[in-house]
HTML snippet that shows the backbone in 3Dmol.js (N, CA, C, O; Angstrom):
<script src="https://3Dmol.org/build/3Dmol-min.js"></script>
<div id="view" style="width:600px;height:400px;position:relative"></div>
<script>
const pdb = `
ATOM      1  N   UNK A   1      87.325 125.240 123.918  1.00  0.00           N
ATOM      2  CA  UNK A   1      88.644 125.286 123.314  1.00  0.00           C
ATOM      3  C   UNK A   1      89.290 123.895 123.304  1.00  0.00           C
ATOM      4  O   UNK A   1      89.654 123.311 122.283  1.00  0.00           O
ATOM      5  N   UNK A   2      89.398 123.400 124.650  1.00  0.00           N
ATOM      6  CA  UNK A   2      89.553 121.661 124.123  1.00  0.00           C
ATOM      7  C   UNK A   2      88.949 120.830 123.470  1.00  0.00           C
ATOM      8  O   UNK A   2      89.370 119.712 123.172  1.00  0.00           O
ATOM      9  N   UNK A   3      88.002 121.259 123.213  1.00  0.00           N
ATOM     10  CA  UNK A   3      86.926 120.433 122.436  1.00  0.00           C
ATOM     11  C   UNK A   3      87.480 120.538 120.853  1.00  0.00           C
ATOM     12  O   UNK A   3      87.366 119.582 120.086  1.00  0.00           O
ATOM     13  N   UNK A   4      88.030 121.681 120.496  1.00  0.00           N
ATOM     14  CA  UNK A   4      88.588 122.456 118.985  1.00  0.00           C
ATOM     15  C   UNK A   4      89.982 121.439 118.688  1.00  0.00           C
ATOM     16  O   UNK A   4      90.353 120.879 117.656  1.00  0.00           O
ATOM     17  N   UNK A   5      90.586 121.477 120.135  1.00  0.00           N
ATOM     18  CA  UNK A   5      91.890 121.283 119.815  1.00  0.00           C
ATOM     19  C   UNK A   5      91.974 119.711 119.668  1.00  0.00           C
ATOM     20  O   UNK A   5      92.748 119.181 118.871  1.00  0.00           O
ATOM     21  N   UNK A   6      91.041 118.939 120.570  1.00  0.00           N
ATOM     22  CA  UNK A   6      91.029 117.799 120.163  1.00  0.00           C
ATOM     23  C   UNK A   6      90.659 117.273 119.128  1.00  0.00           C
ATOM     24  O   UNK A   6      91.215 116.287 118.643  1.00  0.00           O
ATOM     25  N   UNK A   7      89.332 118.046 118.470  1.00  0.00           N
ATOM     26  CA  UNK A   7      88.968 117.484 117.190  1.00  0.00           C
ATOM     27  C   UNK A   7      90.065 118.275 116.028  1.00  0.00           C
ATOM     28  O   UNK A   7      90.056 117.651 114.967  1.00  0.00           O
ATOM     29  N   UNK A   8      90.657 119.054 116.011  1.00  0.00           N
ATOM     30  CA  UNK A   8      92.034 118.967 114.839  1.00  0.00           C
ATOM     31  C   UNK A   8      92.999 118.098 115.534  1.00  0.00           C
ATOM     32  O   UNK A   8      94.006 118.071 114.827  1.00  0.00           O
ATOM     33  N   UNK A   9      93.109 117.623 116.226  1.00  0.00           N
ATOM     34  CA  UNK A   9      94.292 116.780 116.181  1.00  0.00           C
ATOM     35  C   UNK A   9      93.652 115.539 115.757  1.00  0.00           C
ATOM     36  O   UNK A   9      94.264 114.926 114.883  1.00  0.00           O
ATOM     37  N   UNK A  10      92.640 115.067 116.146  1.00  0.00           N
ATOM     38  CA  UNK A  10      92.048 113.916 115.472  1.00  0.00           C
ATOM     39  C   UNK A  10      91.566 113.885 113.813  1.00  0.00           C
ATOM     40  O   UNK A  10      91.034 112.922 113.261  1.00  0.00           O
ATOM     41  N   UNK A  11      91.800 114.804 113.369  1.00  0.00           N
ATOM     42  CA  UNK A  11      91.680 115.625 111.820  1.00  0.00           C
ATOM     43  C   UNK A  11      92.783 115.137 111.373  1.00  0.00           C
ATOM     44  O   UNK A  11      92.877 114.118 110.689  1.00  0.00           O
ATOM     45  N   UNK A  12      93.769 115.918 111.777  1.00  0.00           N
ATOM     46  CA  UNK A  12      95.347 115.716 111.664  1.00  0.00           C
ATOM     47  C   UNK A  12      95.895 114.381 111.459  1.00  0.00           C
ATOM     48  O   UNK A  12      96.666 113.926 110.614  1.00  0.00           O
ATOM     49  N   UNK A  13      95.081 113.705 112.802  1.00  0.00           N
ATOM     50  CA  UNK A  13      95.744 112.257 112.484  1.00  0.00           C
ATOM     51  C   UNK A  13      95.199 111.361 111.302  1.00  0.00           C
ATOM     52  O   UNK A  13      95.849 110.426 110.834  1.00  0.00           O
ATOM     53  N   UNK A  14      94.200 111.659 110.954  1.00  0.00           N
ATOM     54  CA  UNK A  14      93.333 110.532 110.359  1.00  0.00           C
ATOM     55  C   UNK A  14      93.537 111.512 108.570  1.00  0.00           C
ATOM     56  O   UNK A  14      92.889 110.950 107.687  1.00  0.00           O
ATOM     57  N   UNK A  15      94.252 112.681 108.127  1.00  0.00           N
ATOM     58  CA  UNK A  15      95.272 112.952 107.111  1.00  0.00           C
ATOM     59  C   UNK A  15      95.963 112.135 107.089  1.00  0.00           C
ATOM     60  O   UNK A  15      95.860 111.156 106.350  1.00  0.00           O
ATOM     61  N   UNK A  16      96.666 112.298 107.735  1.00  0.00           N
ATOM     62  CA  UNK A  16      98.208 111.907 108.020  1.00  0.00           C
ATOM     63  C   UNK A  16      98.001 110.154 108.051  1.00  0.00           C
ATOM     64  O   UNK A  16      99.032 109.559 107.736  1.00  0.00           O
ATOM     65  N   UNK A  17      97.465 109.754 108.202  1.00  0.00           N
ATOM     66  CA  UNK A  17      96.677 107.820 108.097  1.00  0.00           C
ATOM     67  C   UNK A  17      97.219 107.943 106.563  1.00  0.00           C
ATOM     68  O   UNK A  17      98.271 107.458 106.146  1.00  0.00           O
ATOM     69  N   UNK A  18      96.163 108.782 105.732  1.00  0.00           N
ATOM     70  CA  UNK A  18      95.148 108.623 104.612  1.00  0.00           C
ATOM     71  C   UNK A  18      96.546 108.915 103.975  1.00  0.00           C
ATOM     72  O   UNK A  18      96.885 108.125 103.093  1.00  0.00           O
ATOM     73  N   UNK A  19      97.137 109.608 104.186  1.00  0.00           N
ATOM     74  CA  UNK A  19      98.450 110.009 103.328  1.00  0.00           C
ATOM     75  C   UNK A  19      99.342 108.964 102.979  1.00  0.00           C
ATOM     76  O   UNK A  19      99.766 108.727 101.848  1.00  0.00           O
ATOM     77  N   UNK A  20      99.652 108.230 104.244  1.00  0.00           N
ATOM     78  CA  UNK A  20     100.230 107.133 104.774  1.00  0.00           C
ATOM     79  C   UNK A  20      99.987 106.002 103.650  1.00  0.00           C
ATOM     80  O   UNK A  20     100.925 105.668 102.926  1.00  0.00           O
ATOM     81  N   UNK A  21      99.034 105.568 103.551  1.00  0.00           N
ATOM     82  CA  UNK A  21      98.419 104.648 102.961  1.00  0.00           C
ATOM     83  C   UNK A  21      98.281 104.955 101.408  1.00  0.00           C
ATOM     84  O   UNK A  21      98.247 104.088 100.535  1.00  0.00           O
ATOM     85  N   UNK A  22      98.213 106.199 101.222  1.00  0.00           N
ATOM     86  CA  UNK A  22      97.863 106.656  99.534  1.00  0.00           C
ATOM     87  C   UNK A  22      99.488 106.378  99.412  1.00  0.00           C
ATOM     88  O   UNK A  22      99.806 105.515  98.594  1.00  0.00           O
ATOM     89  N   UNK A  23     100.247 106.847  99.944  1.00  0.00           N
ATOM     90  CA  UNK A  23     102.020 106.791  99.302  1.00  0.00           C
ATOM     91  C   UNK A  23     102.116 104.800  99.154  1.00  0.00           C
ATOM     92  O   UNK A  23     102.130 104.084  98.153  1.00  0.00           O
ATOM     93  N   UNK A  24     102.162 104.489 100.516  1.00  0.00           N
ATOM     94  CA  UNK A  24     102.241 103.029 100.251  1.00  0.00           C
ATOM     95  C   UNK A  24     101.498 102.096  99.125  1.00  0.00           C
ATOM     96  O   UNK A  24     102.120 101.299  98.421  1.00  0.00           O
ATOM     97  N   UNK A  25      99.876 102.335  99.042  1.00  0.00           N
ATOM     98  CA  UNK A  25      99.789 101.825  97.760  1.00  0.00           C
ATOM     99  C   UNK A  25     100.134 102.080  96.629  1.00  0.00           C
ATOM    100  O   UNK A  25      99.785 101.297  95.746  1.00  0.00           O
ATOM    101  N   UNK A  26     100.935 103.264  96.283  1.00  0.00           N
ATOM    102  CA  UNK A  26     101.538 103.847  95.275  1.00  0.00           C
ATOM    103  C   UNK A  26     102.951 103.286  95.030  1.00  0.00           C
ATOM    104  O   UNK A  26     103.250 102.853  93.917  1.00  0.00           O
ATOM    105  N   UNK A  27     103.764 103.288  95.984  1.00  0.00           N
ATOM    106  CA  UNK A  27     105.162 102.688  96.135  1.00  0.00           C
ATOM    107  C   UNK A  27     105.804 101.592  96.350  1.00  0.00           C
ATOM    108  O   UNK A  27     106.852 101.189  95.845  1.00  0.00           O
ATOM    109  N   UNK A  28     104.850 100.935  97.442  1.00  0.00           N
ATOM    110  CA  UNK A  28     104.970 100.070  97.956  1.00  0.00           C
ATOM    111  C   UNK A  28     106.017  99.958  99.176  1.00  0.00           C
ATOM    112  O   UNK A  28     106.828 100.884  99.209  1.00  0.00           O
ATOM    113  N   UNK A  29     106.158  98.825 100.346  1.00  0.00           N
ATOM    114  CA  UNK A  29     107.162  99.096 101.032  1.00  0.00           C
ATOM    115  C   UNK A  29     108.947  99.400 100.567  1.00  0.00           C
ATOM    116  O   UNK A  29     109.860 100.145 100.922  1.00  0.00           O
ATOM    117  N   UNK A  30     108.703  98.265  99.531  1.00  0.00           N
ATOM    118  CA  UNK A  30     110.176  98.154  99.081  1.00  0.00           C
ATOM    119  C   UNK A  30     110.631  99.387  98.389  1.00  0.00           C
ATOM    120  O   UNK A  30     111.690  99.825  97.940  1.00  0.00           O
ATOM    121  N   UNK A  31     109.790  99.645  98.456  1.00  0.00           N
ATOM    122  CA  UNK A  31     110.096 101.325  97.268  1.00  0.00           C
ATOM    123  C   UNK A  31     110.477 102.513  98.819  1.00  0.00           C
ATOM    124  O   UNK A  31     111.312 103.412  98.723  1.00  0.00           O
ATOM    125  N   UNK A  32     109.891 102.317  99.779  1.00  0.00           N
ATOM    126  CA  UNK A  32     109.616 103.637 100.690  1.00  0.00           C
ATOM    127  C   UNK A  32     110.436 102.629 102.201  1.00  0.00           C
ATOM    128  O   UNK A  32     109.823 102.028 103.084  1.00  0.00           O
ATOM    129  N   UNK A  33     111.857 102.748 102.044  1.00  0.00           N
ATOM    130  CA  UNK A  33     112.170 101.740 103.400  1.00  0.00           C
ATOM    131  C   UNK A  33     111.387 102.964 104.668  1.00  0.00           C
ATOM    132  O   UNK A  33     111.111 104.163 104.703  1.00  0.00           O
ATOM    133  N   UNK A  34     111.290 101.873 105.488  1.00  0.00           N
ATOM    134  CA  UNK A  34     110.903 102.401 106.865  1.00  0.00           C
ATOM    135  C   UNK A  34     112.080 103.041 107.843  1.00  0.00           C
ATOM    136  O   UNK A  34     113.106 102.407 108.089  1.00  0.00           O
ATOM    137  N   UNK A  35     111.809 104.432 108.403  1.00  0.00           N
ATOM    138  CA  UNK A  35     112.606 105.259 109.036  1.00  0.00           C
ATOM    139  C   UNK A  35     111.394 105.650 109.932  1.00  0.00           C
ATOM    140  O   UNK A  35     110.228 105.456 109.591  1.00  0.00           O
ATOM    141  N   UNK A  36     111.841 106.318 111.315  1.00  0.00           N
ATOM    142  CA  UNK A  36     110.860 107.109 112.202  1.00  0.00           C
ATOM    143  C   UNK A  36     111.514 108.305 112.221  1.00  0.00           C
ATOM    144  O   UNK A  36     112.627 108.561 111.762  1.00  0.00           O
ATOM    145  N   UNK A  37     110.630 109.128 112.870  1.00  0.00           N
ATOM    146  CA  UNK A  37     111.376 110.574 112.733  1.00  0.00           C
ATOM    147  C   UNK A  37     111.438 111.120 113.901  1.00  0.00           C
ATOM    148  O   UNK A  37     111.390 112.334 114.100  1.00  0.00           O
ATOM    149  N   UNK A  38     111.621 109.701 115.297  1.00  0.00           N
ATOM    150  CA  UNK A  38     111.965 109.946 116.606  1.00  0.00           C
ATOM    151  C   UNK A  38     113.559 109.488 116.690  1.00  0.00           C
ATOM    152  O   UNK A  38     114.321 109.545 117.656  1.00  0.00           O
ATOM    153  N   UNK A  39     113.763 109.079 115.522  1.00  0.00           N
ATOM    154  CA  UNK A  39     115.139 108.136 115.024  1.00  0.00           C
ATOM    155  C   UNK A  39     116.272 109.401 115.135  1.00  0.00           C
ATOM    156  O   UNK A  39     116.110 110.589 114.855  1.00  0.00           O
ATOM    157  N   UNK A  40     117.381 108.758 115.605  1.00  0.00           N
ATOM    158  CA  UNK A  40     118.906 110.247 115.498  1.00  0.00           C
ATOM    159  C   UNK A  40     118.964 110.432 114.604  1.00  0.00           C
ATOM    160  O   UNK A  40     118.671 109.698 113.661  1.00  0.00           O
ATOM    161  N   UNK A  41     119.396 111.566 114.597  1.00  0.00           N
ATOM    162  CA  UNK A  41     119.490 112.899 113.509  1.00  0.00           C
ATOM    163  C   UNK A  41     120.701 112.000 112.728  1.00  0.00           C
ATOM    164  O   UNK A  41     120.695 111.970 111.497  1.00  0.00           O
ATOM    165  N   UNK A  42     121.469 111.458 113.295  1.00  0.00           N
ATOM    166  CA  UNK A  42     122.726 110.523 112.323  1.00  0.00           C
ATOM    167  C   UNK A  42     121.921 109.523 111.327  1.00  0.00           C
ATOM    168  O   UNK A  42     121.721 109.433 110.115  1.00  0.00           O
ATOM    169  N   UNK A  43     121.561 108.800 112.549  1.00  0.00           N
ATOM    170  CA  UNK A  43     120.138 107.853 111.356  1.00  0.00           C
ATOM    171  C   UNK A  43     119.661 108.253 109.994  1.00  0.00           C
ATOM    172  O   UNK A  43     119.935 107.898 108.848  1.00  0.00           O
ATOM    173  N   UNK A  44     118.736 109.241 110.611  1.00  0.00           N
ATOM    174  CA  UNK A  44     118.109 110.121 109.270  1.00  0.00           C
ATOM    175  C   UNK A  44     119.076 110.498 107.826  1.00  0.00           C
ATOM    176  O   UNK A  44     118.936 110.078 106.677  1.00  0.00           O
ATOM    177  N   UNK A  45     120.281 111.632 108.503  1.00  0.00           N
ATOM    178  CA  UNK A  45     121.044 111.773 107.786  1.00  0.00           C
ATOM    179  C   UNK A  45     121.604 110.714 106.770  1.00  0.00           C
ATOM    180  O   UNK A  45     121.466 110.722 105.546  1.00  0.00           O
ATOM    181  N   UNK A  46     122.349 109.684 107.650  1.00  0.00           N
ATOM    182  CA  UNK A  46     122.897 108.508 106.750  1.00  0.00           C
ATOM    183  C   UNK A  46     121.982 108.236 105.621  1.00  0.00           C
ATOM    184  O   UNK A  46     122.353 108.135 104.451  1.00  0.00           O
ATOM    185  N   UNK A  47     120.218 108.073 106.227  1.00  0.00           N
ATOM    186  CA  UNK A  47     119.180 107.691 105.399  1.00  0.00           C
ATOM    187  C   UNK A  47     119.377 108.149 104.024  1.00  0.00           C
ATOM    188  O   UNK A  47     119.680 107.515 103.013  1.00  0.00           O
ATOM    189  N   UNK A  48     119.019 110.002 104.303  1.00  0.00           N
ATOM    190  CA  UNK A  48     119.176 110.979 103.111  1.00  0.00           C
ATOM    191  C   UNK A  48     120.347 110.427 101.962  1.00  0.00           C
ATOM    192  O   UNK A  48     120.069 110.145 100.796  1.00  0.00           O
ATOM    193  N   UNK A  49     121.533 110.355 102.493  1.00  0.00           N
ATOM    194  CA  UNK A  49     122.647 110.223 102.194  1.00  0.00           C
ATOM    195  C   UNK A  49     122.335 109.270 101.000  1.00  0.00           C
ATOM    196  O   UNK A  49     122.464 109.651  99.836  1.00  0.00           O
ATOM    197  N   UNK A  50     121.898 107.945 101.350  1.00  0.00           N
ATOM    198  CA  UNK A  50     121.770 106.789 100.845  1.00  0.00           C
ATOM    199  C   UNK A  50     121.721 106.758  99.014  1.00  0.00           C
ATOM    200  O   UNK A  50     120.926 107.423  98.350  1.00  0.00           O
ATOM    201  N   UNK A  51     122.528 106.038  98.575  1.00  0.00           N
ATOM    202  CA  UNK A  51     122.525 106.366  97.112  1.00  0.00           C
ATOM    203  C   UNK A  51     121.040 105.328  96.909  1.00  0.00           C
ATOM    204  O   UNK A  51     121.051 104.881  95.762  1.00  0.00           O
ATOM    205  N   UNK A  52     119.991 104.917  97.579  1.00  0.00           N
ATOM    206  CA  UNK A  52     119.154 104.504  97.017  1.00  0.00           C
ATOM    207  C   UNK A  52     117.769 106.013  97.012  1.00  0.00           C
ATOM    208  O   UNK A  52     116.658 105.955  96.485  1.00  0.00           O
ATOM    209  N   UNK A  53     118.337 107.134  97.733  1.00  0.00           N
ATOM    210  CA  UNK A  53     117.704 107.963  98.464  1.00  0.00           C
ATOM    211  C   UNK A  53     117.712 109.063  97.288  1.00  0.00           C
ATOM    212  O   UNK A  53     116.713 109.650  96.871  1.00  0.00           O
ATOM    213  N   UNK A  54     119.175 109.244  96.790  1.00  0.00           N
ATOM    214  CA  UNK A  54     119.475 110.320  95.955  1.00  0.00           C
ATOM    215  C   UNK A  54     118.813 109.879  94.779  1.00  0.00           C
ATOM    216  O   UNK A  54     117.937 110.604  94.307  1.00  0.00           O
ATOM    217  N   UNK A  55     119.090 108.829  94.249  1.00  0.00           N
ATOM    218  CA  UNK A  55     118.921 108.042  93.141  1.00  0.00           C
ATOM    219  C   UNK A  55     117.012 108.528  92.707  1.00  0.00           C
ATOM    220  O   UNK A  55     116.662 108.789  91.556  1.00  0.00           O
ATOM    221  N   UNK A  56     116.167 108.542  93.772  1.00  0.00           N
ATOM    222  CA  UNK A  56     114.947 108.976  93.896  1.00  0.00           C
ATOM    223  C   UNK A  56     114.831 110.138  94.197  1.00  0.00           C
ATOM    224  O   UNK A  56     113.684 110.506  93.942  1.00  0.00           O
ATOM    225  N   UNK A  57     115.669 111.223  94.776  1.00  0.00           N
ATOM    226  CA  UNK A  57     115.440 112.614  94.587  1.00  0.00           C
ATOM    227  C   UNK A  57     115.692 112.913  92.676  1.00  0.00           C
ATOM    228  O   UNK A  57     115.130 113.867  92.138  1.00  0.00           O
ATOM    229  N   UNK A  58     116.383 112.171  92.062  1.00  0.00           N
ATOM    230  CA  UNK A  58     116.701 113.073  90.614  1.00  0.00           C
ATOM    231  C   UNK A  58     115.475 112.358  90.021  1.00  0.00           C
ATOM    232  O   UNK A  58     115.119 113.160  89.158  1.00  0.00           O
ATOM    233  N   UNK A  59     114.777 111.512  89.984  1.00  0.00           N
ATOM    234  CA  UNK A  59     113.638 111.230  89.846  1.00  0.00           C
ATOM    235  C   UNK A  59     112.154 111.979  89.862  1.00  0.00           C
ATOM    236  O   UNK A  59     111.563 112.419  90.849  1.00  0.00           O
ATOM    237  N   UNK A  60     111.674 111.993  88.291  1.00  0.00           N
ATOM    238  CA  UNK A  60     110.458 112.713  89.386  1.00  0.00           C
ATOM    239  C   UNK A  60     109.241 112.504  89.571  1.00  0.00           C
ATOM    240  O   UNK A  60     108.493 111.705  89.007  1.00  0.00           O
ATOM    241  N   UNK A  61     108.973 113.502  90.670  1.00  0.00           N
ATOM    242  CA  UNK A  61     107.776 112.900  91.853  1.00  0.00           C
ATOM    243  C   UNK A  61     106.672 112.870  91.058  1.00  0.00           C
ATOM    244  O   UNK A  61     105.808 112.060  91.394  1.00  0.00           O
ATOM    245  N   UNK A  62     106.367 113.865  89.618  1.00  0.00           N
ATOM    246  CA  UNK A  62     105.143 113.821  89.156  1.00  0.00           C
ATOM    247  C   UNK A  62     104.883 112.949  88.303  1.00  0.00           C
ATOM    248  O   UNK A  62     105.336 113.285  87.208  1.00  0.00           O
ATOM    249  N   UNK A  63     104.216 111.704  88.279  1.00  0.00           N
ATOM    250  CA  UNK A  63     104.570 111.191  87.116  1.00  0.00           C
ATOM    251  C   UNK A  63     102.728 110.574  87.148  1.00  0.00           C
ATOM    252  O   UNK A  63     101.902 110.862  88.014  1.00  0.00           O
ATOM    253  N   UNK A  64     102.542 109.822  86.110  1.00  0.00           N
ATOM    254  CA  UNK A  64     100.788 109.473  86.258  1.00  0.00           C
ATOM    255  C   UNK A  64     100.423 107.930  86.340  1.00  0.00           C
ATOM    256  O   UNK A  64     100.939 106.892  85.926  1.00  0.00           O
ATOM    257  N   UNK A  65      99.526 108.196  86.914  1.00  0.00           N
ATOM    258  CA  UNK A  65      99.236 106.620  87.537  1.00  0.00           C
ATOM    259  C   UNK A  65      97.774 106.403  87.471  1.00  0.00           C
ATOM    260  O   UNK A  65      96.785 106.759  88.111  1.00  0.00           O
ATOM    261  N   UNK A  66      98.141 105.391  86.032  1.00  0.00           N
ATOM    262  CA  UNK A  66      96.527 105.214  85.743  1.00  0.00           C
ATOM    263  C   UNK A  66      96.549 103.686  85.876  1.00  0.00           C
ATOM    264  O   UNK A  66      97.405 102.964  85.365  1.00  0.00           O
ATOM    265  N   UNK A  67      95.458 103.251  86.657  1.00  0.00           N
ATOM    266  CA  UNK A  67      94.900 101.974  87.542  1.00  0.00           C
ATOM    267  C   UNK A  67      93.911 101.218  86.478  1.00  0.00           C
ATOM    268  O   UNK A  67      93.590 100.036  86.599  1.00  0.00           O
ATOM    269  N   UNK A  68      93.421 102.187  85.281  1.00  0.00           N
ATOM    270  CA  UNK A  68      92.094 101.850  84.773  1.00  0.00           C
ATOM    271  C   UNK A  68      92.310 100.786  83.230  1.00  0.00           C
ATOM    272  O   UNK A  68      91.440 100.340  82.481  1.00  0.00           O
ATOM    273  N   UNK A  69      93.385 100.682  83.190  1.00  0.00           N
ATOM    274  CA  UNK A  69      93.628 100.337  82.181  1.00  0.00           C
ATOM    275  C   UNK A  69      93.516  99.102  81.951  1.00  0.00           C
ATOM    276  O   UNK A  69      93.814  98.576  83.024  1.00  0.00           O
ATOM    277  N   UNK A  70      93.265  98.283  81.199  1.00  0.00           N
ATOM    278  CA  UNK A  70      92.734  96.520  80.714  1.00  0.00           C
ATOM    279  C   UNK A  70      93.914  96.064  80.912  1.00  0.00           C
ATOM    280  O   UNK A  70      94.007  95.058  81.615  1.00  0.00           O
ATOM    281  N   UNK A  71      95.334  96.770  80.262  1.00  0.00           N
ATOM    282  CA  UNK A  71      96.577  96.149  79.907  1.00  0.00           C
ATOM    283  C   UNK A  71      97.477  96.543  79.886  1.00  0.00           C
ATOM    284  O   UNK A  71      97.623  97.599  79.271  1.00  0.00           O
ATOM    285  N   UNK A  72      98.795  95.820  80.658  1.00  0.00           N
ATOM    286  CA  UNK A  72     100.385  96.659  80.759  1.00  0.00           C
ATOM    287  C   UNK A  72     100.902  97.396  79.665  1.00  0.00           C
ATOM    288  O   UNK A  72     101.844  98.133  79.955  1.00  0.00           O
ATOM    289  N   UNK A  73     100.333  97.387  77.848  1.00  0.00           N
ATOM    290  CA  UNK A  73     100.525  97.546  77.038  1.00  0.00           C
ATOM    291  C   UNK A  73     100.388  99.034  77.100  1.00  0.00           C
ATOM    292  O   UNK A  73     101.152  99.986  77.255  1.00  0.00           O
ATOM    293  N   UNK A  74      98.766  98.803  76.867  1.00  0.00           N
ATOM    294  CA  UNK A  74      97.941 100.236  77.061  1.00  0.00           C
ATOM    295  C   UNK A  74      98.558 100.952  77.987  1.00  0.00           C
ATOM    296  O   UNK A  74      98.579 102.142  77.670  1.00  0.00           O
ATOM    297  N   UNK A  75      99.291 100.626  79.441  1.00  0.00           N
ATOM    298  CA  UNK A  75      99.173 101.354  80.127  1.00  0.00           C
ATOM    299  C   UNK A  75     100.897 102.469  79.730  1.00  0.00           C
ATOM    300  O   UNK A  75     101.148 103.645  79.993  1.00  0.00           O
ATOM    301  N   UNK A  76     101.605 101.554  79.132  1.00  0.00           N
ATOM    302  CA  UNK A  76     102.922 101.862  79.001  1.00  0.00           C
ATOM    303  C   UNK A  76     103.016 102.344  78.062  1.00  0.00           C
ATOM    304  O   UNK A  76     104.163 102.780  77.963  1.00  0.00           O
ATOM    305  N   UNK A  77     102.053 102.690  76.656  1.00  0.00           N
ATOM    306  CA  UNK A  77     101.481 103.762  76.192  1.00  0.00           C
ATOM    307  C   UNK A  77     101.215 105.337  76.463  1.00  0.00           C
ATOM    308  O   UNK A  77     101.327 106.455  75.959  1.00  0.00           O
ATOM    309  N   UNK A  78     100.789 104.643  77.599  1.00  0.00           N
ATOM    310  CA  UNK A  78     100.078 106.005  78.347  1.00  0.00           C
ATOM    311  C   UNK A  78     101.612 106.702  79.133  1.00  0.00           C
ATOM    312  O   UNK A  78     101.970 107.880  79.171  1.00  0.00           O
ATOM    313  N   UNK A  79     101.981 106.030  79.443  1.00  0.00           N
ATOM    314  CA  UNK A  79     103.235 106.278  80.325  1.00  0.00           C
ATOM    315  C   UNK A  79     103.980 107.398  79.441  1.00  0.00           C
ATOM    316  O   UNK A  79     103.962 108.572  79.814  1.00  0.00           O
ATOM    317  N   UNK A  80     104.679 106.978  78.184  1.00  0.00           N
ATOM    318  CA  UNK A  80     105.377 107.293  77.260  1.00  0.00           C
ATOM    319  C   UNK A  80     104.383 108.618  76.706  1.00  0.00           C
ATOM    320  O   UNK A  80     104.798 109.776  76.711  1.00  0.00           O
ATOM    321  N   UNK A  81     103.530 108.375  76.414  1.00  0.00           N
ATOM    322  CA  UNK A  81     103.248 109.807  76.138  1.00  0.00           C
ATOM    323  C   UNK A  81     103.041 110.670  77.210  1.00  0.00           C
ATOM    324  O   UNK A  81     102.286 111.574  76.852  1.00  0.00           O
ATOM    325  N   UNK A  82     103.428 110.792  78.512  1.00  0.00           N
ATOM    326  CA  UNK A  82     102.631 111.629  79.773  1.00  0.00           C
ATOM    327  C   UNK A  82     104.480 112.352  79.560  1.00  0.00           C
ATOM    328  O   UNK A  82     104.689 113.555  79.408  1.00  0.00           O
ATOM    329  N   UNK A  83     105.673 111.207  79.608  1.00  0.00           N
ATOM    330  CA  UNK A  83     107.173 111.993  79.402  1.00  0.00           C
ATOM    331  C   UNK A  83     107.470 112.307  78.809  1.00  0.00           C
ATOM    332  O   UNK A  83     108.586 112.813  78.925  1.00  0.00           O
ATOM    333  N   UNK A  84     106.644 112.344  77.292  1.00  0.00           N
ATOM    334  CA  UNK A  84     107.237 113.705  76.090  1.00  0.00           C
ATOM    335  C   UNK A  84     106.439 114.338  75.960  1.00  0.00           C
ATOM    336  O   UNK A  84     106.381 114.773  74.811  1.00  0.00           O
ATOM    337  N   UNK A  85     105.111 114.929  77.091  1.00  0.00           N
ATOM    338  CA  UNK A  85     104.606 115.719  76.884  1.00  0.00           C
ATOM    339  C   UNK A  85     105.382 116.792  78.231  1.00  0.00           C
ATOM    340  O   UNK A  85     105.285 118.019  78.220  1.00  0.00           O
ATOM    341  N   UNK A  86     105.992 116.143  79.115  1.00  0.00           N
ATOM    342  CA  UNK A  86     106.991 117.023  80.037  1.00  0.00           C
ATOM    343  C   UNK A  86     108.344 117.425  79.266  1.00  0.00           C
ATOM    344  O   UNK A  86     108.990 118.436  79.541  1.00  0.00           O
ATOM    345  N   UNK A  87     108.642 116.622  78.395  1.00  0.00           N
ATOM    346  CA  UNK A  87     109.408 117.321  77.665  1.00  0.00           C
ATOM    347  C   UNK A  87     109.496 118.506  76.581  1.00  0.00           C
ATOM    348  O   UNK A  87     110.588 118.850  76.130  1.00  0.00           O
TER     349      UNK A  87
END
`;
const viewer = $3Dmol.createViewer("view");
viewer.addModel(pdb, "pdb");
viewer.setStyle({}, {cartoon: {color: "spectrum"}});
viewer.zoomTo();
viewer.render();
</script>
């Protein structure tokens, strides 16, 4: 049974890495400020609060991210048609 519990938590962590790292190369720091979530509940809150915070909740999360492309052109192409096909 310890043997179980240790290897999901070492599962767990090495998600939770991979997650880590997929958001950051996606966002970047300046996009995702740094908060902990051992931080006061005031902290956090204020965080939420933050009109740089809200400003990215009405935003949305699905959007497409293609890496493959030769050119900012092409890619902003691609962009524009991915938001009038959500529309």
């Amino acid at each position: 049974m310890a043997n179980l519990l240790k290897k999901h938590r070492q599962l767990r962590g090495t998600a939770a890495s991979t997650y880590r790292k997929a958001l950051f190369s996606i966002f970047g720091e300046k996009e995702l400020p740094y908060i902990q979530s051992t931080d006061d509940h005031n902290v956090i809150a204020t965080w939420k609060a933050s009109p740089q915070e809200q400003i990215k909740k009405s935003e949305s999360l699905h959007r497409e991210v293609n890496h493959s492309t030769e050119s900012e052109n092409e890619d902003d192409e691609d962009e524009e048609a991915f938001i009038n096909e959500e529309e």
